[in-house]
C-alpha positions in Angstrom: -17.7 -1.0 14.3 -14.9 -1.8 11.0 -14.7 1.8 11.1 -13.8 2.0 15.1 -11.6 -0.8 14.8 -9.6 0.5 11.9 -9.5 3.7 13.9 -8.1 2.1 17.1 -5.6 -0.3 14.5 -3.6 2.8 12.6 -4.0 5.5 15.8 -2.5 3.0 18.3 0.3 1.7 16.0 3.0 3.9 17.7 1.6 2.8 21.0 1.4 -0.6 20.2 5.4 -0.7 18.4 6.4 0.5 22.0 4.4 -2.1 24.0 4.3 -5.1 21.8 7.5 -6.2 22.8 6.6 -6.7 26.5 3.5 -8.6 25.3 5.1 -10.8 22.9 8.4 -11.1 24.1 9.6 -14.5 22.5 6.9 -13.8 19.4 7.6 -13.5 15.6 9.1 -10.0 15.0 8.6 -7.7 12.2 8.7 -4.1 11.3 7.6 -1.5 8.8 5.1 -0.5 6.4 2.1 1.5 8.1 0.2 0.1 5.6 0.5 -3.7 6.4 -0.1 -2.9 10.5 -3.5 -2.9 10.3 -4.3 -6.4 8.4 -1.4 -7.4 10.0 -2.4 -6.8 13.7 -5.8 -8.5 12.9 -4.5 -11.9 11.5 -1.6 -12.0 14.4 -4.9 -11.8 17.0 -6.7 -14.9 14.9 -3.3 -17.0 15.0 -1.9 -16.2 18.6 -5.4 -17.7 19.3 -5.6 -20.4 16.3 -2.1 -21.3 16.6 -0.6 -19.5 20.2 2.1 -18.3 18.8 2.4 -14.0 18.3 3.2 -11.2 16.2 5.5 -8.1 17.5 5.2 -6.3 14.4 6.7 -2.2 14.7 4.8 0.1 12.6 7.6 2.6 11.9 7.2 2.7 8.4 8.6 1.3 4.8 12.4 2.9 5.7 12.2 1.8 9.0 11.6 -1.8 8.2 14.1 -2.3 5.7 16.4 -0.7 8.3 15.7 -3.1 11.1 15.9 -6.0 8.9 19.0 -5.0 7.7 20.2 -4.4 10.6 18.7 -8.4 12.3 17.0 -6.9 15.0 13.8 -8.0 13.0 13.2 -11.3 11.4 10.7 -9.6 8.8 10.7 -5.9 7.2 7.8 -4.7 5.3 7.8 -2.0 2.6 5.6 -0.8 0.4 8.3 -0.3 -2.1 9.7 -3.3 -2.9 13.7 -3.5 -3.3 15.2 -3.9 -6.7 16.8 -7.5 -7.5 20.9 -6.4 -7.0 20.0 -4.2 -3.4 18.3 -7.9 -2.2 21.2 -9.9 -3.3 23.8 -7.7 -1.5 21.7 -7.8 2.0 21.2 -11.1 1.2 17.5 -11.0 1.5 14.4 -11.8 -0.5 11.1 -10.3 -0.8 7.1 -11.6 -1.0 4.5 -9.1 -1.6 1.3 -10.1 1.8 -1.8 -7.8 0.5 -3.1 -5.9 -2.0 -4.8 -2.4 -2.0 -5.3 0.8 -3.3 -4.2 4.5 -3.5 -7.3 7.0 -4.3 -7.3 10.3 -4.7 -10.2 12.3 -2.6 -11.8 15.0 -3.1 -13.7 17.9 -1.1 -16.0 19.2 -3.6 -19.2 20.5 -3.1 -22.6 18.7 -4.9 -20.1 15.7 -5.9 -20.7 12.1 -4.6 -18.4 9.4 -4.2 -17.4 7.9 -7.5 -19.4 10.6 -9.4 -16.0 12.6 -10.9 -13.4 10.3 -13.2 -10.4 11.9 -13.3 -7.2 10.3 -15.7 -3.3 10.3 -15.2 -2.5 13.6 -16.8 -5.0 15.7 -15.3 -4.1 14.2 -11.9 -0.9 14.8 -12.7 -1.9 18.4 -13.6 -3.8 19.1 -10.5 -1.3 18.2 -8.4 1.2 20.3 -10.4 -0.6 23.5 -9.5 -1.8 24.0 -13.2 -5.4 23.2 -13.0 -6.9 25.9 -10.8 -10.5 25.2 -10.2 -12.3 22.4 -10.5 -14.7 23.7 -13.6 -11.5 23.8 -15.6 -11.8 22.2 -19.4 -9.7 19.5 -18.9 -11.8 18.1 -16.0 -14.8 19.0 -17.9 -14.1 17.2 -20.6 -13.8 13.8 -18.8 -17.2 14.9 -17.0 -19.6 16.0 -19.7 -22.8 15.1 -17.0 -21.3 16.7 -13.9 -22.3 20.2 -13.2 -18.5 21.7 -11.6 -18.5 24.7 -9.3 -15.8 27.2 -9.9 -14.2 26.1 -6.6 -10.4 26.2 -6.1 -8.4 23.2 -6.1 -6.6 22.7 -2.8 -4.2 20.2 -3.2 -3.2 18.2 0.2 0.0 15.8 0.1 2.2 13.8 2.7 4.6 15.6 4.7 6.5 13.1 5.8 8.3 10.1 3.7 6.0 6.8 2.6 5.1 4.1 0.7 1.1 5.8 -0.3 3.6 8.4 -1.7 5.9 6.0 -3.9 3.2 4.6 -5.4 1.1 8.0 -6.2 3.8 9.6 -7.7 5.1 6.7 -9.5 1.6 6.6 -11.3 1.6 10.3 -12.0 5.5 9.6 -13.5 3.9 7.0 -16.1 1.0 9.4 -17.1 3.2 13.0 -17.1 6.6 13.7 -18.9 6.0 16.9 -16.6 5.8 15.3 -13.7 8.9 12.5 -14.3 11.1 15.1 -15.1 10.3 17.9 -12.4 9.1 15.9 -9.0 9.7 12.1 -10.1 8.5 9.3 -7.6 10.0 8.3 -4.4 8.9 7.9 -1.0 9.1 11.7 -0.4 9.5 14.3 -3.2 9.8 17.7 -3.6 5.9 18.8 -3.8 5.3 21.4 -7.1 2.0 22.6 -5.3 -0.4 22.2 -1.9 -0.2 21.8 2.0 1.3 19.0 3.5 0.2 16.7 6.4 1.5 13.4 8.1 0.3 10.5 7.6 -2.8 9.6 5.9 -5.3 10.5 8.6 -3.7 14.1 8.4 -4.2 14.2 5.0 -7.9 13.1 5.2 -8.7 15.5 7.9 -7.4 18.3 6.1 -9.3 16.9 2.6 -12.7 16.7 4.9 -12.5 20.2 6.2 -11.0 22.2 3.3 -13.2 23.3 0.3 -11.9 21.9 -2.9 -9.7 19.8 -1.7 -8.0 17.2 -3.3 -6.0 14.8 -1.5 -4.4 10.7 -1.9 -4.6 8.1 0.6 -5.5 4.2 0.8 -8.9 3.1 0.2 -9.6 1.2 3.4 -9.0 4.6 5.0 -11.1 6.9 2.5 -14.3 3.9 2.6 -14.4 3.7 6.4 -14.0 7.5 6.7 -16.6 7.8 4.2 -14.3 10.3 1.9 -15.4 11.3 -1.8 -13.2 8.9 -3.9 -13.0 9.9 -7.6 -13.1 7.0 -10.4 -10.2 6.5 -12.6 -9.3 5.7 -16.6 -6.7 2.9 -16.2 -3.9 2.1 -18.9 -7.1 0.5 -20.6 -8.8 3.5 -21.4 -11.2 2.0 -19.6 -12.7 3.8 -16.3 -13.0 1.9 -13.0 -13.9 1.8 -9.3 -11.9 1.6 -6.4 -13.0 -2.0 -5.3 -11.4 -5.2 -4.1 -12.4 -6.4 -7.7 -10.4 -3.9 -9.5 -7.4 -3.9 -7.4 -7.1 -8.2 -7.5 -7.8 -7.3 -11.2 -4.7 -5.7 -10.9 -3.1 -8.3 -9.5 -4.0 -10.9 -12.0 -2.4 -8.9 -15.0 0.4 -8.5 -12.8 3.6 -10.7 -14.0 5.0 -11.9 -10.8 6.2 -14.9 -12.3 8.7 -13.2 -14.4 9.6 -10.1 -11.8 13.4 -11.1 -10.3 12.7 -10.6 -6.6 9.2 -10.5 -7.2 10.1 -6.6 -7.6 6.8 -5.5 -8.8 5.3 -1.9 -9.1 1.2 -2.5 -9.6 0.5 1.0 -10.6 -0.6 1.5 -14.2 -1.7 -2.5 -15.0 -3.0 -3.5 -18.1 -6.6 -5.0 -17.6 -10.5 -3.6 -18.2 -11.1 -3.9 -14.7 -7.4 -2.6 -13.3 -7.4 -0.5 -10.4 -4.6 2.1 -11.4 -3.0 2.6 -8.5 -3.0 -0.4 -6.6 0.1 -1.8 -4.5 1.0 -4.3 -2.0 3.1 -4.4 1.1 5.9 -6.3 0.7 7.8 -8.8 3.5 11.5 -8.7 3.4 13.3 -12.1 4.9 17.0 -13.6 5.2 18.3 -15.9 2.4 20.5 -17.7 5.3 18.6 -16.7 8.5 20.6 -16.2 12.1 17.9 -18.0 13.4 16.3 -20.6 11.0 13.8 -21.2 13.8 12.4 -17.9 14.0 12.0 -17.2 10.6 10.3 -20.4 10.2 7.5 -19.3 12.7 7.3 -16.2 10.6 6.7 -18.0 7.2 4.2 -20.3 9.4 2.2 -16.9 9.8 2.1 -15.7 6.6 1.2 -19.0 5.1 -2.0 -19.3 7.5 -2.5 -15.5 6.4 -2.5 -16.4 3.1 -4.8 -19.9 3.8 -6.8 -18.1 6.4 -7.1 -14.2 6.3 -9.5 -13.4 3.4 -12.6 -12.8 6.4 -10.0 -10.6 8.1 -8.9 -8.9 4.9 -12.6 -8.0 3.8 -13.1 -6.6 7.0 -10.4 -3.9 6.5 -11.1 -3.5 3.1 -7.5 -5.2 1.9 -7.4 -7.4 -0.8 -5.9 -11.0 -0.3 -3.4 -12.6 -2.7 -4.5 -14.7 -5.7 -3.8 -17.9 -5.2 -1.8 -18.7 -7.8 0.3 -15.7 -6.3 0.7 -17.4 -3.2 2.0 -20.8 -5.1 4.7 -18.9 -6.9 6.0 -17.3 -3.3 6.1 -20.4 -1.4 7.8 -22.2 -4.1 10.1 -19.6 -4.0 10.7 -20.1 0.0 11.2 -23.4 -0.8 13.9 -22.4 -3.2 15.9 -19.8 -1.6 15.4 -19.7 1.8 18.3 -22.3 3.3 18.5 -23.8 6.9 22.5 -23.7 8.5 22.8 -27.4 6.5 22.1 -25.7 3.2 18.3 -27.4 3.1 15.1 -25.7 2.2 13.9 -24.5 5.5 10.4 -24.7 4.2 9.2 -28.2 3.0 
């Protein structure tokens, strides 16, 4: 059933971007981030029915969103790469990360189960290079002592098209290879050393499940409920961990978000024993000095029953809520920035 509905969730998001205003023509609008439309579609069901009031959120991506906003056809944008301090001040906007979760790599190798193969920064980094060549190779052996490796050839499998599960993958690989920070870099779409491209996570995934020796990245709700073989990772701790809700809140914790300007915030590489490595978190984009104090107000309403409310839903699509103390620092910073026509906090 989770896995049906998260099916249903990220296939019909293009249907559902072109509908939902019809449906929820005088509701809370929002668009962006593919990876927040999921969660997001779930709490907006639970509060149209707690609350009556609805969410017309657009899943058109992390670009897309910070366009709209931009633009005020939106009252919220969502991106999973959150906007440096000076290009918030010039819009005039601020930012508040909603979720947490995490990018895994996947793999399609032969006699290995889920979790069974650790892989680190560099050798990812190597893999997807094009300079490891078959998954017996030293390097990967040496992190692996206990697992027998086939000779296979690695077939690397990478996005197409531009996104945020991107940003963050090659922004870890940038921190763990001088290689790979000076030839590809990270950004939201790069210039891929090595492998086949597909759109969109589910392309990736489906060419991951039916090509021998793959090796692929996507989020982890997608690779659990797909049931895809996830490899472990050695965070910044040396120490190596599981893709869980526990490791990526872990990261979280160790996060400093209360001395990030603009809560800009990057949680890939964390310090922590229990830090998931590549963990990262949608982030809601909002007017200083709204055109319409009233809507935006209805928006923050949502997010701060999400945050009081949604951990059930969350859990249910394998996202991670935010800690709480998180949340405190975000609504005192609505309180603090976000001004009604009169100059007073709009949210009290």
């Amino acid at each position: 059933m989770k896995k049906t509905i998260l099916r249903s969730l990220v296939l019909g998001a293009a249907a559902a971007a072109l509908t939902a205003p019809a449906a929820f023509a005088a509701d809370i609008s929002g668009a962006g981030s593919t990876f927040f439309y999921p969660i997001a579609a779930k709490w907006a069901d639970a509060y149209k029915t707690s609350t009556g009031s609805g969410l017309n959120y657009q899943s058109i991506g992390s670009g897309g969103g910070i366009k709209q906003v931009k633009a005020k056809t939106v009252t919220f944008g969502a991106t999973d790469k959150p906007l440096e301090l000076k290009e918030l001040d010039e819009a005039g906007l601020i930012q508040f990360p909603a979720v947490m979760g995490g990018v895994v790599p996947v793999i399609n190798v032969k006699g290995i189960a889920p979790g069974e193969l650790t892989l680190d920064g560099t050798t990812l980094a190597d893999l997807f290079l094009g300079k490891i060549k078959s998954w017996n190779d030293p390097a990967i052996a040496k992190l692996n002592p206990k697992v027998k490796l086939p000779s296979t050839l690695v077939a690397v499998v990478h996005r197409s098209d531009g996104s945020g599960t991107s940003f963050l993958f090659t922004n870890y690989l940038s921190q763990n290879s001088a290689e790979w920070k000076d030839k590809v870099g990270a950004a939201t779409a790069v210039e891929w050393p090595a492998g086949i491209g597909a759109k969109g996570n589910e392309g990736v995934a489906g060419i991951a499940l039916q090509t021998d020796g793959a090796i692929g990245y996507v989020e982890f709700a997608y690779a659990k409920q797909n049931k895809m073989t996830y490899t472990k990772m050695i965070n910044k701790d040396g120490k190596t961990v599981e893709p869980k809700s526990e490791t990526f809140q872990a990261a979280a914790a160790n996060a400093d978000w209360a001395n990030a300007p603009g809560f800009y915030q990057v949680l890939t590489n964390q310090p922590g024993a229990e830090s998931w490595p590549i963990t990262g978190a949608p982030f809601i984009l909002v007017y200083k000095n709204p055109s319409d104090p009233a809507a935006l107000l209805e928006a923050l309403k949502y997010f701060d029953w999400c945050y009081k409310n949604g951990q059930k839903a969350a859990d249910e699509l394998d996202y991670v809520p935010m800690p709480a103390k998180v949340v405190q620092l975000i609504e005192a910073n609505w309180k603090s920035s976000i001004k009604d026509a009169s100059g007073q906090p709009l949210w009290k």
